[in-house]
N, C-alpha and C positions, 0 to 999 in steps of 0.2 A: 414418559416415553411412549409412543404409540405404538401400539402392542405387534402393528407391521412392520417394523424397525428389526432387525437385525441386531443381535448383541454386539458392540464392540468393547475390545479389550482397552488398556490406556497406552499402551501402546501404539496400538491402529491408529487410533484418535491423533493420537499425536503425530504420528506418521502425514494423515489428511491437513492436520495443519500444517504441519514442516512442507509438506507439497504443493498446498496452495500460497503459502508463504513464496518461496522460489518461483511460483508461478507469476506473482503479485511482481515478484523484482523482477522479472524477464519483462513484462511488460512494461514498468516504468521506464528500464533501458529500454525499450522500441520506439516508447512512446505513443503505446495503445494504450489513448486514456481512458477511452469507453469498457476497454475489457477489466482497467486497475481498478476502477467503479465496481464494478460488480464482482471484478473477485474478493475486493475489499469488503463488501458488504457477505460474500458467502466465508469469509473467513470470519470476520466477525460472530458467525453465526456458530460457527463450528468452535469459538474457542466461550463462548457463552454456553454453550451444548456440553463441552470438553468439560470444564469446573463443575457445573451442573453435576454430571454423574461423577465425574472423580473432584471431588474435595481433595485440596491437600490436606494431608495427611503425613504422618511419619513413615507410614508401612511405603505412599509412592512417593516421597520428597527426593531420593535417589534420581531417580528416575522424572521428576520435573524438573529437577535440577540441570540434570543432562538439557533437557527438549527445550529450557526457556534459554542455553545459554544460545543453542543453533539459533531458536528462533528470534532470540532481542539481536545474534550478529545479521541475521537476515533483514530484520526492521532497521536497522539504525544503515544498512546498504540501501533500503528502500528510502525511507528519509535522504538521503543522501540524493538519489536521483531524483527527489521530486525538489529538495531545495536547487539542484543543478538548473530545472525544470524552469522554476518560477525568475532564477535571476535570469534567464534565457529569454521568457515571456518579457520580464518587465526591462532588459536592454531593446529587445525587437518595439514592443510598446515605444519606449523614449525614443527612438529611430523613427519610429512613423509621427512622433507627434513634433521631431525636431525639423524633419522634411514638409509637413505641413505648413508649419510656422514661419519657417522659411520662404515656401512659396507664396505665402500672404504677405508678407513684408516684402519679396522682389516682387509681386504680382506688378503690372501697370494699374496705376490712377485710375479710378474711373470718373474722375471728375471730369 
């Protein structure tokens, strides 16, 4: 931990994930895929961080117990919009390439 770092409790901690968590599903619902990008990778960071100094343990397994059930119903919301996401993607996809096709086969001859 670099010694300019502020102490946090495991609580906090958890706190900063469950927040960027919520954050991560606001934007899947918007469809700000540039912000899910990067909030995904600074949460990643923070729950790498999180384990890191708090190990489970018996003394905070209460207490992880609580933060993984908020944050896996958070994930499995997130999943959820990004699978929404990609069958969205791939009907729009199969629309431009049925209208394409289409117009190659009625195009005129060029013979």
């Amino acid at each position: 931990m670099n010694t300019m770092e502020t102490k946090i409790t495991l609580d906090e901690s958890w706190l900063q994930i469950i927040s960027l968590s919520k954050n991560l599903l606001s934007c899947t619902q918007n469809g700000n895929w540039e912000n899910t990008d990067e909030l995904s990778r600074e949460r990643h960071e923070k729950i790498v961080k999180h384990f890191r100094l708090f190990p489970v343990s018996a003394e905070n397994a209460l207490i992880n117990q609580k933060n993984m059930a908020e944050f896996t119903k958070i994930e499995k919301n997130i999943n959820t919009e990004i699978e929404l996401e990609k069958k969205k993607l791939a009907s729009e996809s199969a629309l431009i390439k049925n209208q394409r096709l289409a117009a190659i086969a009625y195009a005129p001859s060029q013979t």
